[in-house]
N, C-alpha and C positions, 0 to 999 in steps of 0.2 A: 487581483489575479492576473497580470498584465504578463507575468512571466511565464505561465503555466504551459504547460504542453495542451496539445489539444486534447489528449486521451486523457489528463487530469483534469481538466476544464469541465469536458463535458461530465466525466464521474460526479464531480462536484457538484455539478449545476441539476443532473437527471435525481439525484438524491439528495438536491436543498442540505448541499450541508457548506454554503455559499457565507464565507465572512469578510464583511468588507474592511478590515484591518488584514484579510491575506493568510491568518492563520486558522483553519479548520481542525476539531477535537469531535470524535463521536468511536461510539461502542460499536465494535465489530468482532465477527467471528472471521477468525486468520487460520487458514487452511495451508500450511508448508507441504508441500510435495518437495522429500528428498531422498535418494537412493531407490524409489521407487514405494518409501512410507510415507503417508498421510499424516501432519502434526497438526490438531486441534487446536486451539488455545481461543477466550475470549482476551479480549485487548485495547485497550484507549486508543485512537490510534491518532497521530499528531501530523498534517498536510501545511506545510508552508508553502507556498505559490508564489512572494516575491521576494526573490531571494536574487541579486543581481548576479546576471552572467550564469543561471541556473535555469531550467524548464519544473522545476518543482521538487520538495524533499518530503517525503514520506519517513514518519518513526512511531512504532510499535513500542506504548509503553508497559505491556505489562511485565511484571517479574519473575512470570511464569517463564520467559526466554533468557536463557543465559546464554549470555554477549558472546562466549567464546564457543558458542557451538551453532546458531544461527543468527541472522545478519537481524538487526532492528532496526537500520538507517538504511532507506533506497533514492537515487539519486536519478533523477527522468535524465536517460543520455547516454549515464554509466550502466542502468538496468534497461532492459526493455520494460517499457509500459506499455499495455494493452486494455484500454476499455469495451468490456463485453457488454453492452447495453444492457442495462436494468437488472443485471446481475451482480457483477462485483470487478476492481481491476486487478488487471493479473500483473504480475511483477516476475517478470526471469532473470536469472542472475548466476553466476558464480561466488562462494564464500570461500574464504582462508581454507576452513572447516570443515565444513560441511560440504564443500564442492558444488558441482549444479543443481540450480533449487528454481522450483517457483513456489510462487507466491500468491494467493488468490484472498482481497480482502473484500468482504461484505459485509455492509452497513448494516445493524439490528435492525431489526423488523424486517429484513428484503429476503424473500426467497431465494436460493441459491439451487440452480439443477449445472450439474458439467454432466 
């Protein structure tokens, strides 16, 4: 995790979802905020953390998201990341697409209140 941002660091580490090869896989509910609607979706969701000359990649695999209308890859640098203690991180961004979005992912089993 040598590369990771701090706001990826700690998400990882408060939710033991901590791999020491660098790549993190776990089940989450992904909350899109965009235009002012809420998109549900559950989702694999895939954290790389060494990745050289990067602070961390973030990608949503489910298939429920189609590529050309919201974003599956976040980039710690190019997005803001924000971790919300014991809650979930938040991702803000702009798409092609969809325009300004965030992002809000939570690990299963974690309670989630915004």
């Amino acid at each position: 995790m040598k590369y990771a941002s701090k706001s990826l660091r700690t998400f990882i580490q408060d939710f033991h979802l901590t791999n020491p090869a660098g790549a993190d896989c776990f089940n989450a509910t992904i909350d899109f905020i965009v235009g002012g609607i809420n998109i549900k979706i559950e989702s694999e969701v895939h954290i790389v953390t060494s990745y050289p000359d990067k602070s961390g990649m973030v990608y949503l695999l489910s298939r429920d998201i189609r590529i050309d209308e919201l974003p599956t890859m976040f980039e710690d640098g190019k997005e803001s990341f924000e971790y919300i203690p014991n809650k979930n991180l938040r991702i803000e961004g702009v798409h092609h697409k969809a325009g300004n979005y965030v992002v809000f992912i939570s690990p299963e089993n974690a309670v989630v209140t915004y």
